[in-house]
MIRO-883579 format. One line per 3 residues: their letters; for each residue x, y negated, z of C-alpha. Coordinates in steps of 0.25 Angstrom, whole numbers, plus 5000, padded with zeros to 4 digits. Each point is the difference from the previous one (the first is absolute). Example, Ala and Ser with C-alpha at 12.3 -4.5 7.8 and 13.67 -1.06 7.14 Angstrom:
BEGIN
AS> 5049:5018:5031  5006:4986:4998 .
This chain:
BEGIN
XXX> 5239:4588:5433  4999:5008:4989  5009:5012:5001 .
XXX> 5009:4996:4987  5004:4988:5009  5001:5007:5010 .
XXX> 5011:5011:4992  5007:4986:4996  5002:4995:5015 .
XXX> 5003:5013:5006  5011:5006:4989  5006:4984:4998 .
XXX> 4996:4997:4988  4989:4989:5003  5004:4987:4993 .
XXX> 4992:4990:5010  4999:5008:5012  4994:4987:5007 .
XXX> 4989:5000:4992  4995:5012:5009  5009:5000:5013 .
XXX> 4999:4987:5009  4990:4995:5004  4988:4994:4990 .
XXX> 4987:4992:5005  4990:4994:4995  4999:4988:5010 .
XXX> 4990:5010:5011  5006:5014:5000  5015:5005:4998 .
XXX> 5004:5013:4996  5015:5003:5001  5007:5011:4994 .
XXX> 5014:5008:5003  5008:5011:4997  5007:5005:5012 .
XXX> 5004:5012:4995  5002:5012:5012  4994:4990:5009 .
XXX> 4987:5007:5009  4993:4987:5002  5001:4984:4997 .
XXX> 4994:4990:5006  4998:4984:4999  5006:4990:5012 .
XXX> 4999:4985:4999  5014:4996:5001  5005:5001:5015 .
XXX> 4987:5005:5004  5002:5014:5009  4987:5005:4996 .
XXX> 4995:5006:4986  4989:4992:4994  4996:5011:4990 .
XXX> 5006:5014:4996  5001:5004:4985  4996:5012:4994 .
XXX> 5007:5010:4992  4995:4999:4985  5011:5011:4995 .
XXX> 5008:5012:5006  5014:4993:4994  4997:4989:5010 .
XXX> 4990:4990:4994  4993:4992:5010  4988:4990:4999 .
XXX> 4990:4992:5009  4992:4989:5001  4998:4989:5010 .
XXX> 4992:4986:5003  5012:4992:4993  4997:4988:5013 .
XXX> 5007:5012:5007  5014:4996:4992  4999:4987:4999 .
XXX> 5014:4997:5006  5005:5012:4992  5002:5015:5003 .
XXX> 5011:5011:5002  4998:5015:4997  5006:5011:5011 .
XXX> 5002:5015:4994  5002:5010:5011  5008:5012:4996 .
XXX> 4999:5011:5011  5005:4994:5013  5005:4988:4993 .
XXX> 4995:4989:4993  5004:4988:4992  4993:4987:4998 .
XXX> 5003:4990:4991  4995:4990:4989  4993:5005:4987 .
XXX> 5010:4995:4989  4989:5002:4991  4992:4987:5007 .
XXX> 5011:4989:4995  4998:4993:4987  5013:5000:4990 .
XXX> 5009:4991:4999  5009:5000:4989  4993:4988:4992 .
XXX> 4998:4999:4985  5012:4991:4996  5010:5012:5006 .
XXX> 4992:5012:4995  5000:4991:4985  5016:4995:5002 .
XXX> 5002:5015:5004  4992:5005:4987  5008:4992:4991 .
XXX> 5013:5002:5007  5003:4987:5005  4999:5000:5012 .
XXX> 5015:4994:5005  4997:5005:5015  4992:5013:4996 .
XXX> 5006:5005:5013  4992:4991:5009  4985:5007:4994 .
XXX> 5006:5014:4999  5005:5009:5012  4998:5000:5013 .
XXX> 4997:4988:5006  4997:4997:5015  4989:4990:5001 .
XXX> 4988:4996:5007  4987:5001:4995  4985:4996:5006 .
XXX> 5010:4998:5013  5005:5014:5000  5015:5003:4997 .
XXX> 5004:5011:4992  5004:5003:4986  4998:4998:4985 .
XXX> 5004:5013:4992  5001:4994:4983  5004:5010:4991 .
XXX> 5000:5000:4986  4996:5013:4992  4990:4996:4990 .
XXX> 5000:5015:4992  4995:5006:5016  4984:5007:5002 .
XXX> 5003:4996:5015  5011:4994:5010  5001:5003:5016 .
XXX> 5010:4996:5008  5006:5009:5010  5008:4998:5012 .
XXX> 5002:5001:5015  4987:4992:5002  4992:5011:4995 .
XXX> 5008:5013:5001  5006:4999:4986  4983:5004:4996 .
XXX> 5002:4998:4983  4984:4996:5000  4997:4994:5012 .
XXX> 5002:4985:4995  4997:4999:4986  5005:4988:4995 .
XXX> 4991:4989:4992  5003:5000:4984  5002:4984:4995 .
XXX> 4992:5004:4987  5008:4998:4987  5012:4994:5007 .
XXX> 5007:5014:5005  4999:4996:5014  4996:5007:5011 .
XXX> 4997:4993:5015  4998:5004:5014  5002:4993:5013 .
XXX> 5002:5009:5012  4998:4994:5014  5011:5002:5010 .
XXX> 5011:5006:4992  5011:4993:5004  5015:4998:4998 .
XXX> 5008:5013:4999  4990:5009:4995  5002:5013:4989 .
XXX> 4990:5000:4988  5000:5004:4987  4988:5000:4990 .
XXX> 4992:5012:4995  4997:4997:4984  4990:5008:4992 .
XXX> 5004:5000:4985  4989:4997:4989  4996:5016:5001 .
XXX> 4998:4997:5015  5013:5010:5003  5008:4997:5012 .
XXX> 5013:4995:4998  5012:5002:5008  4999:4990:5010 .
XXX> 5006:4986:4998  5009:4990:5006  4996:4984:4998 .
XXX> 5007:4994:4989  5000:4989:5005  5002:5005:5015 .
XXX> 5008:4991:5010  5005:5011:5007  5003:5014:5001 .
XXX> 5004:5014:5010  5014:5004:5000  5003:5012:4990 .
XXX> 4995:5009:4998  4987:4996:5003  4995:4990:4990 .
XXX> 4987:4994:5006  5001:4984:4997  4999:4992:5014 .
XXX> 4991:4989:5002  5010:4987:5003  4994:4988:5005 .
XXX> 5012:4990:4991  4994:4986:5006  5005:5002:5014 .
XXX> 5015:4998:4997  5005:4987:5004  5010:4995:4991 .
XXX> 5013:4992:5004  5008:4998:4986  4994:4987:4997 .
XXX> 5013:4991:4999  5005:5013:4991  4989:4998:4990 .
XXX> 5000:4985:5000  5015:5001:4995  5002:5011:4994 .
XXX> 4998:4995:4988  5014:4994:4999  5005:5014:5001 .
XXX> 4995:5007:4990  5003:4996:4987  5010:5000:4989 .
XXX> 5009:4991:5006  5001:5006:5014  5008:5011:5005 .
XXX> 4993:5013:5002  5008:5013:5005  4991:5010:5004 .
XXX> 5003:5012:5007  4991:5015:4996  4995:5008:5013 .
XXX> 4992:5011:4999  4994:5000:5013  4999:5014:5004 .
XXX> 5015:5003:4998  5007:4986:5004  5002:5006:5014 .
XXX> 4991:5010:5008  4999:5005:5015  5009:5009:5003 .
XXX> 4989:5011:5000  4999:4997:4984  4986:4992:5003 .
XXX> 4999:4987:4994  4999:4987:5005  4990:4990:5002 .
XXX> 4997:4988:4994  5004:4993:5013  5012:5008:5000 .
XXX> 5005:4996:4988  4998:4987:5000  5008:5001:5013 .
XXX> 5012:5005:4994  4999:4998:4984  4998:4984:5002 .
XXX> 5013:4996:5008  5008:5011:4990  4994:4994:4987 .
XXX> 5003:4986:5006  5014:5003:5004  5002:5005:4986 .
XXX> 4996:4987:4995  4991:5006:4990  4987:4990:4997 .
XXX> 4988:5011:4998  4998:5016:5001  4992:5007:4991 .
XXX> 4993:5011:5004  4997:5013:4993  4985:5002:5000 .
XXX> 4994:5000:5013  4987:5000:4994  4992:5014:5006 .
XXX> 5004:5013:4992  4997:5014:5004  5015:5005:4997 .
XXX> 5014:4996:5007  5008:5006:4987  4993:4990:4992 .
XXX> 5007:4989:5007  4986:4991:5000  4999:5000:4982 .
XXX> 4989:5009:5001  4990:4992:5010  4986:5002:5002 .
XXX> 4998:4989:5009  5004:4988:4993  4992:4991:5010 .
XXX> 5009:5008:5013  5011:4999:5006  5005:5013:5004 .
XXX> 4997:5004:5013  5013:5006:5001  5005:4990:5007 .
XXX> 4989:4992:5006  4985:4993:4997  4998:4988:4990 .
XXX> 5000:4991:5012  5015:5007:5003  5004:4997:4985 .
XXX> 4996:4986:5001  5008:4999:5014  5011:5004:4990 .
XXX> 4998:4990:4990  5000:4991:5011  5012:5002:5007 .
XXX> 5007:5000:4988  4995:4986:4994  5003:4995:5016 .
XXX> 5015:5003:4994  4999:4996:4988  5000:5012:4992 .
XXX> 4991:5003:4989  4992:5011:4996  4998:5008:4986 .
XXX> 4992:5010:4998  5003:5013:4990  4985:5000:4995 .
XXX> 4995:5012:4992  4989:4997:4992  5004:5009:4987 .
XXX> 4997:5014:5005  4993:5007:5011  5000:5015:5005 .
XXX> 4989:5009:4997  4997:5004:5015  4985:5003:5003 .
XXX> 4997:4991:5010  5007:4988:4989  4995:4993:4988 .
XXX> 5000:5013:4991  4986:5002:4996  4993:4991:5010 .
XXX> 4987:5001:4998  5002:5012:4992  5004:4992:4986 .
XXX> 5013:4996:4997  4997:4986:5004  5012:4995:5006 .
XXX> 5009:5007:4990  5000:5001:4983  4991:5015:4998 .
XXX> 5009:5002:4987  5013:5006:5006  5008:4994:4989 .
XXX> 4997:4985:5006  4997:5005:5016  5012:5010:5004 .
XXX> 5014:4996:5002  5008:5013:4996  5014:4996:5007 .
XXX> 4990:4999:5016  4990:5008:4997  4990:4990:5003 .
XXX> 4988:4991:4996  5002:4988:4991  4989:4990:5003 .
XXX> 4991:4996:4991  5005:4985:4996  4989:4998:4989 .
XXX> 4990:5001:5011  4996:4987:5006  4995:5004:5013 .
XXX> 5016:5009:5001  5007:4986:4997  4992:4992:5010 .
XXX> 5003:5012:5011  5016:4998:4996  4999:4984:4998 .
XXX> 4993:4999:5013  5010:5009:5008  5013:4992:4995 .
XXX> 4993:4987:5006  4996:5009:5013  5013:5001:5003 .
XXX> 5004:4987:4999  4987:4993:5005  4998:5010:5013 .
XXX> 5017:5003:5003  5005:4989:4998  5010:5007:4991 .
XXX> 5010:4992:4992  5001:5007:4985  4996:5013:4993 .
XXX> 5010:5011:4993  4991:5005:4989  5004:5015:4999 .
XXX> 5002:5007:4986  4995:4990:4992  5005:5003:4986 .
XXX> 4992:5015:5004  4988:4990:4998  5005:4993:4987 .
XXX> 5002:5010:4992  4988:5012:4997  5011:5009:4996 .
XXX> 5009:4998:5012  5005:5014:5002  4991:5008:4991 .
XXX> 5003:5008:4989  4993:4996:4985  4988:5007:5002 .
XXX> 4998:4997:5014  4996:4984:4999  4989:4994:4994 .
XXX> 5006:4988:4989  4995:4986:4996  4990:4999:4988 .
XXX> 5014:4994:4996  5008:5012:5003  5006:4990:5012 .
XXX> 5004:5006:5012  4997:4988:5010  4990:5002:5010 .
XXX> 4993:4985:4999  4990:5005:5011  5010:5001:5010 .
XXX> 5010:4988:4996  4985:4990:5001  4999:5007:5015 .
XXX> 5015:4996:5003  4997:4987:4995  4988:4999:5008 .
XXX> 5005:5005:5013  5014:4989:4998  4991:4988:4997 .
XXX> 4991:5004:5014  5011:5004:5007  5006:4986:4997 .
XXX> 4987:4991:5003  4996:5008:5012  5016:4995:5005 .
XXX> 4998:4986:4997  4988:5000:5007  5006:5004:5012 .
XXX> 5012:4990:4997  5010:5007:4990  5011:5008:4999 .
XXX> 4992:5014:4997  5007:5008:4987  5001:5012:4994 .
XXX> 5010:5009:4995  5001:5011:4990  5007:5011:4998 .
XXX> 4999:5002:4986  5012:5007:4991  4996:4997:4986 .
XXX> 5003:4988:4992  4985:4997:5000  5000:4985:4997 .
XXX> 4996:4987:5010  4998:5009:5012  5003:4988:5009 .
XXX> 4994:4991:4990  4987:4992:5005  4988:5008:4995 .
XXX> 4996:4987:4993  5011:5004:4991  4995:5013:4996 .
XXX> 5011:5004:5012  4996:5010:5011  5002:4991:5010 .
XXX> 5009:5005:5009  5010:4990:5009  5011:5010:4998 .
XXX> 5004:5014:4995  5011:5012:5001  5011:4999:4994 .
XXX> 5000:5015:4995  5011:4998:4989  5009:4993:5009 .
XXX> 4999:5009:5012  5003:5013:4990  5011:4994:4992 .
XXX> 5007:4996:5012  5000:5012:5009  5005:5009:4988 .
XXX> 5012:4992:4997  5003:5000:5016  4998:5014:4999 .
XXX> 5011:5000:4989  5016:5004:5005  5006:4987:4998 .
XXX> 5009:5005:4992  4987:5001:4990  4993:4987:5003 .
XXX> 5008:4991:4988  4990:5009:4992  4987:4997:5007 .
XXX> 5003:4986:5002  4988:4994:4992  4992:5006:5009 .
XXX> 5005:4989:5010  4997:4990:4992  4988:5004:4992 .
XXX> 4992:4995:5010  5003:4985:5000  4993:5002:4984 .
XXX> 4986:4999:5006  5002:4997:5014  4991:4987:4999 .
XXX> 4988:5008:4989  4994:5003:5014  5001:4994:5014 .
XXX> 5008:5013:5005  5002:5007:5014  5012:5009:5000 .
XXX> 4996:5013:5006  5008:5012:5007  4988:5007:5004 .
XXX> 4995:5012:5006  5001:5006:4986  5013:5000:4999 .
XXX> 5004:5008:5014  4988:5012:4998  5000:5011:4990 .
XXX> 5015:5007:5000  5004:4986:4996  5009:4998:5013 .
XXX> 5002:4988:5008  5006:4988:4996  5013:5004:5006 .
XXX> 4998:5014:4995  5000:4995:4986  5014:4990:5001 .
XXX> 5011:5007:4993  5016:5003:5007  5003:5004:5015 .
XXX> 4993:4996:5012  5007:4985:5001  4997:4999:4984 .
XXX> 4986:5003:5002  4996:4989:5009  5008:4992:4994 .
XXX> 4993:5002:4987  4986:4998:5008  5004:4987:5007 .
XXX> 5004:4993:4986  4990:5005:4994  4991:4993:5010 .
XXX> 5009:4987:4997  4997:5001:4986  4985:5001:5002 .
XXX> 5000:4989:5011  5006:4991:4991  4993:5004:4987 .
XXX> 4987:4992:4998  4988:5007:5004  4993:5000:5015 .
XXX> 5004:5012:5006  4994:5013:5006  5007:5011:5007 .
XXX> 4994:5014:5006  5003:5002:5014  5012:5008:5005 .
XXX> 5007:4992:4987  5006:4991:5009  5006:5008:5008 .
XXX> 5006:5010:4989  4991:5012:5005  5009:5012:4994 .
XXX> 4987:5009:4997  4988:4997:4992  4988:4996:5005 .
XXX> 4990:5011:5007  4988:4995:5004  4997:5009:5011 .
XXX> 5012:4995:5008  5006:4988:5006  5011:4993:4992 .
XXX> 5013:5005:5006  5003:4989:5010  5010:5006:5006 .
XXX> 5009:4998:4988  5002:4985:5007  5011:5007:5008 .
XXX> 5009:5000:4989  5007:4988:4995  4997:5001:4986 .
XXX> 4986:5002:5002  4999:4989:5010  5008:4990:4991 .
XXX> 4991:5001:4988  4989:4996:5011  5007:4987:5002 .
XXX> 5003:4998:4986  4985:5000:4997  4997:4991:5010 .
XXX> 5010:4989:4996  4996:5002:4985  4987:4997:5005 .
XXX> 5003:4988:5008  5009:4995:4988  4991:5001:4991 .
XXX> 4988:4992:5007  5012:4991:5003  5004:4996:4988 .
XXX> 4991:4995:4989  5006:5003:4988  4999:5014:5003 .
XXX> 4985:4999:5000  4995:4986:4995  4999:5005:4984 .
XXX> 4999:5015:5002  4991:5000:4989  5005:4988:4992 .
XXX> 5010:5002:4990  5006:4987:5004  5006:5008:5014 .
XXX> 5008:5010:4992  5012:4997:4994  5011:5011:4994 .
XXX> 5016:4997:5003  5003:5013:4995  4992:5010:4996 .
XXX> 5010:5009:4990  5009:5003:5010  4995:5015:4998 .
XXX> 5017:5004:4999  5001:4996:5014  4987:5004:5007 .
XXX> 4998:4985:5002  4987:4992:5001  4999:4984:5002 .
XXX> 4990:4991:5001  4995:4986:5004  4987:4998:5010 .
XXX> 4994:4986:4997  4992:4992:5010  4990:4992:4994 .
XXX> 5008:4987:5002  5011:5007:4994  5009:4994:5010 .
XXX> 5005:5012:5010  5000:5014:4991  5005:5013:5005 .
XXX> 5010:5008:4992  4999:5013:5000  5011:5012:4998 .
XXX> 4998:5013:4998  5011:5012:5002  4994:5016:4995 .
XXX> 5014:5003:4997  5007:5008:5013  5014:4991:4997 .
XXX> 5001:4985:5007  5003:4991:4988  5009:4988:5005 .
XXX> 5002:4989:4995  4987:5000:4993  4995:4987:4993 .
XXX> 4986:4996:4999  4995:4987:4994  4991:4990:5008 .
XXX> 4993:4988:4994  5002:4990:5012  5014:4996:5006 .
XXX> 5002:5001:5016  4999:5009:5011  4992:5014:4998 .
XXX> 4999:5007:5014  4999:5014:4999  4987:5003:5006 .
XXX> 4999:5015:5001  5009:5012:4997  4994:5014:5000 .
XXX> 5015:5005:5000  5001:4992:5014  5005:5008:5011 .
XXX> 4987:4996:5008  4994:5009:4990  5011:5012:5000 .
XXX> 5006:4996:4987  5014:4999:4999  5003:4984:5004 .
XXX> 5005:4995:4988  4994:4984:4996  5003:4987:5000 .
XXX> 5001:4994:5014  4986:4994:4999  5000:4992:4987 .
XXX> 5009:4993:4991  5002:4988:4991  4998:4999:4984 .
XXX> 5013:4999:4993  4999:4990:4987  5003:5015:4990 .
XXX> 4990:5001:4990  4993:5013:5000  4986:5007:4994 .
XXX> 4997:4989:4994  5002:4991:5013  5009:4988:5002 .
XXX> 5003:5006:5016  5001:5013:5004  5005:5009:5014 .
XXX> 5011:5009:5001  4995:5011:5010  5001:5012:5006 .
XXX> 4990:5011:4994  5001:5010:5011  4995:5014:4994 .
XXX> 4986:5005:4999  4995:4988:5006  4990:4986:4996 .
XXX> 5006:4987:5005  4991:4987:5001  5005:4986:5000 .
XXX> 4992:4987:5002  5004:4986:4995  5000:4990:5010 .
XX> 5007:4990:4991  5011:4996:5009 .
């Protein structure tokens, strides 16, 4: 060789290292070539053969070594043995195996296309030529040279130079004998053939428990799944028409060891399943568990978005988790960050030393509220990454919906910036139509790689503008997206309950704003993790008057948002009225289940849960306008609220009662449209509950006395602070 080749092998930086390392012959005579760097000799068994058939001979001081041999002497193949002092290794020459990502995937890959991306890049345990090993893809088409490093080969950063895929950006390399478990990251030269800090897989499968940051090769064929009558059916559960209460756990923080250490996969499912199931709630959400380097960022600053945390277990553990929950009939959302990432070394930042993943200009490629990278959504390599990702967690988990995080950050190309830090429109706009046609993209995948497997995938944003058709189908210039947030809701309503009641006839329109666009969107209500973090309190925390008052004020605000239309979503520790915000550190105070009032609200929960899946008016026409249907929405004076819940049939509604004032109003008269029995279903002022007792022995008759426009109406006890539900059974 030539010693400009020879300078391209040993500093890494050699494009088509097999054009001079393996073995070459010319039908007679075989010369085979390795780098073995450090290694005093290197010699060339057949396989299982205990006796050398030749020894090579050192070409370079950095560990270049060549020979030649009769090629009838390796007929059946060879293997190469290094010995290293007293030790030796032997092994097959990576550099002999032929490459295997074909055309189509390199040319799908190019064009960003390629709906299962993360089936060609990554680590993938294969066999090959009847050797098991792995297949290390990496894209990084601005790179002089890429090796891979890891346990196999001392964490060398030019031992196994990787095979450059020509125009495509891809670079290939199958090592023998790397196996499930093992640590690697890749060694990138940049286009100036500098060294650049090294690199976790983008598309890694696994990854080493903070702080280390090596991605871990992870073998996701070997899982055996057992959810099959879940996915055959759950089709008839997600939709707009079935009831969905979903219950927000941050994983690390739901409960701990008693030594502060979290638990396991395993453990959780152990003990957050039966919880969840008691509690009657239909699906958890689960703040990103993609892999991130920081434990404050809660997961919304990942790195690796094809990883489960190793927090808490492997990728086979996460699917065990999936598992057990689908076995109970829970299902599983994901909080999914594809808007942002952090600028960590061994991340996406500069990966092959350009600003590949991420826009270069920081007007368009820095989020100024995270300090973190914005990817690059007009690039169509980027896109396919993210578009790929979304359908990875749904095809290889099994999971059940995406939360799409931030999303009105992607919208708008002046989200949080001053005037002179965002790039306008030719227009002067301010809408980032890169990243609403990857949203759209990502929702119409997500939603054909679900019906491919049956059904009943979907996708949630949290978005909290008034951007127009975010759940409309993307056919109709909507995003596409099965649900979203209800932002506006969630602020209105919390502001008025934090009002003293004796204030509350002044913000009541912010009770009853809601119901003007209630059905624009197909709407989750959310109390989320953002509103228990921050200095904002807890739930309880932020309930006006006394002790009594205060959860009194939380449980019929629960009543109200129960009743009002909307599937629901409520953060962990809510349901027990947790008295101090959120601290992600910790365990959720579960000791405060002592106390009565704390307690209480648990089973309140739970029976608005079951209530709520129980009845269909409450959830049959969530999004319909047809489900929703005023009494009495101008009873500011009083701090009173009522309202009819239709079911599609309109035969069997629900009347719904709202008390914020702290004075029991008796008689109170309401008007219903249908004569008969209405059995009062559920009374957060219940004793059960630790209100006060006041109701109405279970349920009562309509008297012919015209009110609210109706020709029937109820004489009731309206205990204080409190949301009553009665249901028409028409006797």
């Amino acid at each position: 060789m030539e010693q400009p080749e020879i300078n391209r092998l040993i500093s890494g930086t050699h494009a088509d290292p097999f054009s001079r390392l393996g073995l070459h012959d010319d039908g007679q005579q075989s010369v085979i070539r390795t780098f073995a760097p450090h290694a005093e000799t290197v010699e060339v068994f057949t396989p299982r053969a205990k006796k050398a058939v030749a020894e090579l001979t050192r070409i370079h001081d950095a560990g270049l070594f060549e020979g030649a041999l009769p090629t009838s002497k390796i007929k059946s193949g060879y293997q190469l043995q290094a010995k290293y002092g007293e030790t030796s290794h032997r092994f097959d020459d990576p550099y002999r195996f032929l490459p295997s990502l074909g055309d189509l995937d390199l040319y799908l890959l190019s064009e960003g296309s390629h709906v299962h991306a993360y089936r060609m890049l990554g680590a993938h345990i294969m066999e090959q030529d009847g050797v098991q090993g792995t297949r290390f893809t990496l894209w990084a088409p601005n790179a002089a040279g890429v090796c891979v490093a890891g346990d196999f080969n001392h964490w060398s950063t030019v031992k196994n130079p990787m095979r450059s895929r020509g125009g495509s950006g891809i670079w290939e390399l199958f090592m023998p004998d790397v196996k499930d478990g093992t640590a690697y990251k890749y060694a990138i030269r940049d286009a100036g053939g500098q060294m650049q800090p090294l690199k976790a897989d983008p598309f890694g499968f696994g990854s080493e428990m903070r702080p280390k940051s090596a991605s871990v090769v992870r073998d996701l064929s070997a899982y055996k799944w057992r959810d099959k009558k879940w996915l055959k059916t759950r089709h008839e559960r997600h939709h707009r028409a079935a009831p969905m209460s979903v219950y927000e756990v941050h994983l690390g923080s739901w409960q701990q060891h008693e030594d502060g250490s979290f638990l396991t996969y395993a453990e959780l499912a152990d003990r957050l399943i039966p919880y969840v199931k008691e509690l009657g709630f239909t699906h958890i959400e689960l703040m990103p568990i993609t892999e991130h380097p920081f434990d404050g960022s809660w997961g919304y600053q990942p790195i690796g978005l094809y990883a489960p945390t190793a927090r808490f277990g492997t990728a086979d553990d996460f699917k065990a988790f999936v598992d057990a929950f689908h076995k109970a009939e829970i299902g599983i959302i994901l909080d999914w960050v594809p808007g942002h990432f952090p600028s960590d070394k061994h991340g996406l930042a500069k990966f092959d030393g350009s600003h590949l993943y991420e826009h270069a200009d920081v007007r368009k490629g820095f989020h100024p509220d995270w300090n973190t990278l914005i990817f690059n959504f007009g690039r169509r390599e980027v896109v396919n990454y993210l578009v790929a990702n979304a359908r990875f967690w749904l095809e290889e988990y099994h999971l059940d919906g995406l939360r799409v995080d931030a999303v009105a950050s992607m919208l708008y190309l002046d989200y949080s910036r001053e005037a002179d830090e965002w790039i306008p429109n030719p227009d002067g706009s301010n809408q980032n139509w890169e990243a609403v046609k990857f949203l759209q993209s990502m929702n119409a995948d997500a939603y054909s790689a679900g019906e491919a497997m049956g059904g009943g995938v979907f996708t949630v944003a949290e978005e909290s503008t008034a951007w127009p058709g975010v759940t409309a189908p993307t056919d109709h210039d909507g995003l596409g997206f099965g649900f979203k947030w209800n932002m506006g809701w969630m602020n209105d309503t919390l502001e008025y309950m934090g009002e003293d009641p004796v204030n509350r006839s002044h913000h009541h329109h912010k009770m009853t704003f809601g119901i003007d666009y209630a059905f624009s969107e197909n709407y989750v209500l959310p109390l989320s993790h953002d509103e228990v973090v921050h200095g904002k309190g807890s739930l309880l925390d932020r309930m006006p008057g006394d002790r009594w008052q205060k959860h009194a004020n939380l449980r019929s605000y629960f009543g109200f948002m129960w009743g009002h239309p909307g599937k629901k979503l409520l953060f962990m520790g809510c349901e027990f009225a947790q008295s101090q915000e959120w601290k992600a550190d910790y365990s959720l105070d579960w000791h405060l289940l002592q106390y009565p009032e704390h307690k209480n609200t648990q089973t309140l929960i739970g029976d608005l849960n079951r209530m709520y899946s129980g009845i269909p008016a409450l959830y049959e026409q969530d999004c319909e306008r047809a489900g929703f249907e005023w009494v009495d929405g101008g009873a500011q004076a009083d701090n009173v609220l009522s309202f009819l819940r239709w079911d599609k049939a309109r035969k069997a509604p629900v009347l719904v009662v709202c008390n914020f004032s702290p004075v029991a109003r008796t008689p109170y008269r309401i008007g219903v449209p249908l004569a008969g029995r209405w059995d009062e279903r559920l009374n957060t002022d219940s004793e059960l509950y630790g209100g006060s007792g006041a109701g109405n022995l279970g349920g009562m008759s309509s008297e012919p006395i015209a009110s609210h426009g109706q020709a029937h109406s109820l004489s009731m006890i309206l205990p204080p602070l409190s949301a009553l539900f009665f249901h028409y059974d028409g006797a």
